[in-house]
C-alpha positions as CSV (number, residue, x, y, z in Angstrom):
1,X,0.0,0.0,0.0
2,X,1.3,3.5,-0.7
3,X,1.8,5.9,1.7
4,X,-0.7,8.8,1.9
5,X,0.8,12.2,0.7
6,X,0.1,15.5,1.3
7,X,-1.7,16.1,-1.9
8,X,-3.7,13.7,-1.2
9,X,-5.3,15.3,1.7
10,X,-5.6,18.6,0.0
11,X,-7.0,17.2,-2.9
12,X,-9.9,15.4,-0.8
13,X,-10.4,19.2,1.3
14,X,-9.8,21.2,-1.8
15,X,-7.6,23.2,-0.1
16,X,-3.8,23.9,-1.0
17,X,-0.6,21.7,-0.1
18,X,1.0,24.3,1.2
19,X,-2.3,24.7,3.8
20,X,-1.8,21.2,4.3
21,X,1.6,21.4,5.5
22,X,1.1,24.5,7.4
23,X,-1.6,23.0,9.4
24,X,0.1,20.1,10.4
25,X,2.8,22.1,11.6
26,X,0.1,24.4,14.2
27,X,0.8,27.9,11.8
28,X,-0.9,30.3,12.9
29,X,-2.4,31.8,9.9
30,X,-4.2,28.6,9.4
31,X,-7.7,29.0,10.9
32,X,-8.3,26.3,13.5
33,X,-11.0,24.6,11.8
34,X,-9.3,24.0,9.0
35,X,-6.4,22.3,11.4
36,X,-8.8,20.0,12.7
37,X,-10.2,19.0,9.7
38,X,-6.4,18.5,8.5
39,X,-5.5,16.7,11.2
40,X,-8.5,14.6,11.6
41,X,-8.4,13.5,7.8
42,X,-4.6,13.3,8.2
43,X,-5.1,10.5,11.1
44,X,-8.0,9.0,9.2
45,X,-5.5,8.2,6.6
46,X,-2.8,7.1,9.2
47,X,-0.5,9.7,7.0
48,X,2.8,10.0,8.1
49,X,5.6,12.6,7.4
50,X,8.3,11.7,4.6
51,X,11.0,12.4,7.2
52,X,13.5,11.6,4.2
53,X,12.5,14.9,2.0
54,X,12.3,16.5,5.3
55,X,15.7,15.4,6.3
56,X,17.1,16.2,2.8
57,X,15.6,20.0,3.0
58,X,16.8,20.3,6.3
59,X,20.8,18.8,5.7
60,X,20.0,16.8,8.9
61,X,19.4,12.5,8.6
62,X,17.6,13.1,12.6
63,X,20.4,9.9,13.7
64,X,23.9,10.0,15.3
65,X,26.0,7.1,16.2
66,X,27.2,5.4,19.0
67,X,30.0,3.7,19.1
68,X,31.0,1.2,22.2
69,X,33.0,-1.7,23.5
70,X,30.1,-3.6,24.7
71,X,26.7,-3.5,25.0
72,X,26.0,-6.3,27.5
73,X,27.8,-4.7,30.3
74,X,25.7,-2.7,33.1
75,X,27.9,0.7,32.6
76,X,27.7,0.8,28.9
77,X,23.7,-0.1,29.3
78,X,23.3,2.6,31.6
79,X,25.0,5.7,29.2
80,X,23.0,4.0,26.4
81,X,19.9,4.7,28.9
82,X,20.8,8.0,29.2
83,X,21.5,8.9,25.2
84,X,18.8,7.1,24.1
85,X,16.3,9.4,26.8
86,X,17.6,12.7,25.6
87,X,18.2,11.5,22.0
88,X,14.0,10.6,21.9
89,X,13.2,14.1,23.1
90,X,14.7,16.0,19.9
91,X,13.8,13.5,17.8
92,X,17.0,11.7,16.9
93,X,17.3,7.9,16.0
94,X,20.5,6.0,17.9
95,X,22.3,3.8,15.5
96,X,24.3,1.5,18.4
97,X,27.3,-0.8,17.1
98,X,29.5,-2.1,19.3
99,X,33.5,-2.5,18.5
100,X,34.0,-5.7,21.0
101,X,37.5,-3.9,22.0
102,X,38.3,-4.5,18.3
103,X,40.2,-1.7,16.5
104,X,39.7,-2.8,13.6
105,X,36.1,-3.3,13.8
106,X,35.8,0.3,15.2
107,X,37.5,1.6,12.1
108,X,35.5,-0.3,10.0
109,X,32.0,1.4,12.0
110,X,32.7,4.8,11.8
111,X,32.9,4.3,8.3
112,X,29.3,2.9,8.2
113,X,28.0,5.6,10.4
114,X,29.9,8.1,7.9
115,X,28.3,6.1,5.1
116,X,25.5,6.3,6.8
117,X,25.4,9.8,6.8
118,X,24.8,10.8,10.8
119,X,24.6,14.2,12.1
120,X,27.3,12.8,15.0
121,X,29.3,10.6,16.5
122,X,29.7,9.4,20.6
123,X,31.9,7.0,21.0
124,X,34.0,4.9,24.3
125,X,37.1,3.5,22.8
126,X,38.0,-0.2,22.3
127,X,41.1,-1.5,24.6
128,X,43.4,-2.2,21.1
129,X,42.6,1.5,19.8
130,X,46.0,3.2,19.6
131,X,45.6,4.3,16.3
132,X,43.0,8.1,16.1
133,X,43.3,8.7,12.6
134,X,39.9,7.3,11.7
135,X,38.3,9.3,14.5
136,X,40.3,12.7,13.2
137,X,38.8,12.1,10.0
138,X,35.2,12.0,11.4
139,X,35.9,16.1,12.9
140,X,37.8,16.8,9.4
141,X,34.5,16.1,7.7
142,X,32.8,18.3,9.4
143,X,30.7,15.9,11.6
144,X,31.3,16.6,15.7
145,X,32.6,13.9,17.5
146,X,32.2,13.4,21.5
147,X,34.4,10.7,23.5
148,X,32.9,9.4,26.8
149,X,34.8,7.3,29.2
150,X,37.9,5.5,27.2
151,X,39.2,8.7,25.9
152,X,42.1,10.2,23.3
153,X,43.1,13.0,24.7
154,X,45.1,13.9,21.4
155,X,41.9,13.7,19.2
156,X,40.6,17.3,19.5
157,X,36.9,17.1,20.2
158,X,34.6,17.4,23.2
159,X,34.6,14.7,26.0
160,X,32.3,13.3,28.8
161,X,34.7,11.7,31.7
162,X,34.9,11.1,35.3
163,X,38.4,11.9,37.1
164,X,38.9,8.4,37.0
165,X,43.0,9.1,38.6
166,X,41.2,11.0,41.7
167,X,38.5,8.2,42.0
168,X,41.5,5.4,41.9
169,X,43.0,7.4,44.9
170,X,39.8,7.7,46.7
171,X,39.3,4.4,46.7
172,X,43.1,3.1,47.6
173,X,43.1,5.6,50.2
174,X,40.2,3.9,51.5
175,X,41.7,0.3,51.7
176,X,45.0,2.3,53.4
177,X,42.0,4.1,56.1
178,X,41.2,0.6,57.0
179,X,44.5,-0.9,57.8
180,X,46.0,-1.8,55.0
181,X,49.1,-2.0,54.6
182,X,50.0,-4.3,50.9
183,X,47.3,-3.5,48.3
184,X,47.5,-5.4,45.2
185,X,46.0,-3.7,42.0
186,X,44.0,-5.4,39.6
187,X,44.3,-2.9,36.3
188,X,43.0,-2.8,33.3
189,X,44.2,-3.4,29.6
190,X,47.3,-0.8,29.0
191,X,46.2,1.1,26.4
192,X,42.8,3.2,27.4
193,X,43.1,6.1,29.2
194,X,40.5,5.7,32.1
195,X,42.7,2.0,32.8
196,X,46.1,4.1,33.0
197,X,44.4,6.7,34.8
198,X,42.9,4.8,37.9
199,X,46.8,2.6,37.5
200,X,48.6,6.3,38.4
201,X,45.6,7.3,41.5
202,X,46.4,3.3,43.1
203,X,50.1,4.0,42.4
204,X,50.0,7.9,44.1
205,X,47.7,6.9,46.8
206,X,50.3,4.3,47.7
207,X,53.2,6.5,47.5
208,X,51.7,9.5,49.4
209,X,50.8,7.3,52.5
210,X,54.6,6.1,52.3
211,X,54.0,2.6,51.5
212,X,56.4,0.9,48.7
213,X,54.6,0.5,45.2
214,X,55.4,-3.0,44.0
215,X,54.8,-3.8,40.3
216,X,54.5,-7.4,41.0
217,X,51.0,-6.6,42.8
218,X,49.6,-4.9,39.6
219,X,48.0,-7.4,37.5
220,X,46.4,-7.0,33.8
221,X,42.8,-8.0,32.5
222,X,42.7,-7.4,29.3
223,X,38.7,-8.0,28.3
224,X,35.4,-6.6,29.3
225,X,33.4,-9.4,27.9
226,X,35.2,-12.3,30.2
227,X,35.9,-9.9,33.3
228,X,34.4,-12.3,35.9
229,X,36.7,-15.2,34.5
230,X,39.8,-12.5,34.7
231,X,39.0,-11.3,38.0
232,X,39.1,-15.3,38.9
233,X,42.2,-16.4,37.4
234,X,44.1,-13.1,38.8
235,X,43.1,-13.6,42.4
236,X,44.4,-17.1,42.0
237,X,47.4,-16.1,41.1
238,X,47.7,-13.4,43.6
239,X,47.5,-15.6,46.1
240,X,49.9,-18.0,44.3
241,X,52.7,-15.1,44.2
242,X,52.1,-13.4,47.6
243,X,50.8,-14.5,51.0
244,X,51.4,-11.0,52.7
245,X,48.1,-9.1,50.5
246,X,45.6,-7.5,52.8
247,X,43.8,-5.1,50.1
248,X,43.2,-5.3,46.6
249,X,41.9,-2.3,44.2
250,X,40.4,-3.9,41.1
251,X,39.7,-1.5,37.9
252,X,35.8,-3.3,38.1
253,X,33.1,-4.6,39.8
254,X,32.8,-7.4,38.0
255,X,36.7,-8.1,38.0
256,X,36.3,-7.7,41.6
257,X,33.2,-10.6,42.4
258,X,35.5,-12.7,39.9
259,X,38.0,-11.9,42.5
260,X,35.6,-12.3,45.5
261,X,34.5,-15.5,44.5
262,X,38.2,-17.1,44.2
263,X,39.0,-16.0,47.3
264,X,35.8,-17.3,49.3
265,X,37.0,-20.8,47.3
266,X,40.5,-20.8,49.2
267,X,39.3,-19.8,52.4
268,X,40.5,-15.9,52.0
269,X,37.2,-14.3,54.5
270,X,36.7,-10.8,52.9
271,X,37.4,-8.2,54.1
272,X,39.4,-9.4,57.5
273,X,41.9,-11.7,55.7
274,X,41.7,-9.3,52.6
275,X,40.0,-5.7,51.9
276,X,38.5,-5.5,47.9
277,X,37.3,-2.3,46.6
278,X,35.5,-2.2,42.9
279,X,35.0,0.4,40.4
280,X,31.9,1.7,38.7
281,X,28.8,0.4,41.3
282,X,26.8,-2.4,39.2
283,X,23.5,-3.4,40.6
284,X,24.9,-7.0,41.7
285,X,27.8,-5.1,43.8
286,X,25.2,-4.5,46.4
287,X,23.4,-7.9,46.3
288,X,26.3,-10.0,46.8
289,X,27.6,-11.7,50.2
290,X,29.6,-9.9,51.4
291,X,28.4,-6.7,49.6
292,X,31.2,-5.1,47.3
293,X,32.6,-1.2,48.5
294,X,32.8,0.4,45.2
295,X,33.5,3.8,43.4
296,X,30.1,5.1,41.5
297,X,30.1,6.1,38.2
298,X,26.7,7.9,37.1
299,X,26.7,6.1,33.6
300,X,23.3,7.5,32.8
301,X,24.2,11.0,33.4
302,X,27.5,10.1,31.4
303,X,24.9,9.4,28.6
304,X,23.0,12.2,28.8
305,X,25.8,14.7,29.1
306,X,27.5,13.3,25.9
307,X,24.2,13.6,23.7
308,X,23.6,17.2,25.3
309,X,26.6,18.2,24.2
310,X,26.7,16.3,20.6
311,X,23.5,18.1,19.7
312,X,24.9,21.6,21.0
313,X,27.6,21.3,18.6
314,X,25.1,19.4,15.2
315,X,23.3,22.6,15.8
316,X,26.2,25.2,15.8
317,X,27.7,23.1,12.6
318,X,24.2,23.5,11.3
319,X,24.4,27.4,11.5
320,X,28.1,27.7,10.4
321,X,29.2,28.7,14.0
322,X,32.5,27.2,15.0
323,X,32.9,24.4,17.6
324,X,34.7,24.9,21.6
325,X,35.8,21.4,22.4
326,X,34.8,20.8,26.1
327,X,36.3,18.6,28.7
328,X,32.9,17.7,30.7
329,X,34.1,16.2,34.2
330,X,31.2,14.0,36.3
331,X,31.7,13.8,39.8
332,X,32.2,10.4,41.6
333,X,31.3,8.9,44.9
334,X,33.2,6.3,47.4
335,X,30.0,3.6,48.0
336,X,31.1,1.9,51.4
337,X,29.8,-1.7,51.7
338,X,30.5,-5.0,53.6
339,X,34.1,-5.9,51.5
340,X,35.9,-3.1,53.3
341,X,36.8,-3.1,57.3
């Protein structure tokens, strides 16, 4: 069946097109009865607006893209919460891809979205992306570009972080509060930004409170989508390498109950044999036995500041006014639970 037009409805009227449209869109020198009679014909019909002329008229396609390591992960689902709420109220469609830490499949994304077309791109960096050149290419054609969480800093466009290096302090200083003495860091892969970050606030916080920093109590994990399995097979091998440990720091919460649960397996009692501390505050942190003392990361406020800002800068592109890359900065929180002394 073909879709109604707006000749259509001025043809069975007898009014104009141009009425038409104007009456759809509330003008006001459109008389209101002739809006209602528009509007009830036009709902009669089920008519719907060819958003792809009015995209084309406009020099807007009404979608951006979003670009992230994984989507079945409760930070990640959380910032796509938040775009997705503020994307609906201006009317924007969220294309969602996810790189699975690839960088190759990242490159190979934004040029789809590019393809594509989009008035913007957000995007979190995969772990392997060392390599910008594919997102510099995105702000040389024109098209803004805002990084949230795993960050460049050398790409020059806006970005939505936390102080990730502060956060890492807060929550080693914590562990160090509580009486311990040999923390243990469980980091993340050694490329993204927010990982090396939260490495140098565990490494200050040490260093500050006079303790020794040891590099054989920092240990990698490399991928999001087998965290728990990481988190297992490093507290294993903590214990393994070191029976003097009484605090870890671990770059996630779901590294961390990885961590928790090996531990519980070898008779480690958490926290008065050893103190664990996450990062980021999943839902299951709080529901687990005993609960897990976390840093909070407001992941749907992440998501709504990033799409705020995207659209501020479609719309200045859109009126030829020149983009002020801005380093937005969310405030975090120290969530004291039962893991902790």
């Amino acid at each position: 069946m073909e879709p109604v037009t707006l000749k259509q409805i001025a043809e069975e009227l007898n009014i104009s097109v141009a009425t038409v449209s104007k009456a759809l869109k509330d003008y006001p020198d459109v008389s209101k009865k002739t809006k209602a009679l528009v509007k009830e014909l036009a709902k009669t019909l089920n008519y719907k607006p060819n958003t792809f002329a009015v995209n084309l008229r406009t020099r807007e396609s009404k979608t951006i893209g979003l670009v992230i390591p994984v989507i079945v992960h409760h930070f990640f689902s959380n910032v796509i919460k938040g775009i997705v709420a503020q994307a609906e109220k201006k009317g924007y469609l969220v294309i969602i891809l996810q790189s699975n830490e690839s960088y190759e499949l990242e490159k190979k994304q934004i040029d789809l979205l590019l393809n594509q077309r989009v008035d913007g791109i957000m995007i979190s960096l995969a772990n392997g992306t060392a390599d910008f050149s594919h997102l510099k290419q995105v702000l040389e054609l024109g098209k803004p570009l805002v990084m949230f969480d795993k960050i460049a800093k050398i790409v020059p466009c806006s970005k939505v972080v936390i102080d990730d290096r502060k956060a890492a302090y807060l929550a080693t200083q914590h562990l160090i509060d509580t009486g311990c003495t040999r923390i243990a860091h469980f980091r993340g892969a050694l490329l993204p930004q927010n990982s090396i970050d939260r490495f140098l606030g565990y490494k200050k916080a040490l260093l500050d409170n006079d303790l020794p920093y040891d590099p054989s109590l920092v240990y990698i994990c490399e991928c999001d989508d087998r965290s728990f399995e990481e988190g297992l097979d490093n507290a294993k091998k903590l214990l393994n390498d070191h029976d003097d440990v009484d605090g870890i720091f671990i770059n996630t919460d779901l590294v961390a109950i990885g961590a928790m649960t090996e531990l519980a397996k070898q008779g480690v009692a958490v926290p008065n044999d050893m103190a664990v501390v996450g990062f980021s505050n999943w839902f299951m942190s709080s529901v687990i036995s005993p609960s897990l003392t976390t840093i909070n990361q407001p992941g749907v406020e992440m998501g709504k500041r990033a799409f705020k800002q995207l659209y501020k800068e479609i719309k200045a592109i859109k009126k030829n006014k020149p983009i002020n890359p801005k380093v937005i900065t969310l405030e975090t929180e120290l969530i004291k639970r039962e893991s902790t002394k």
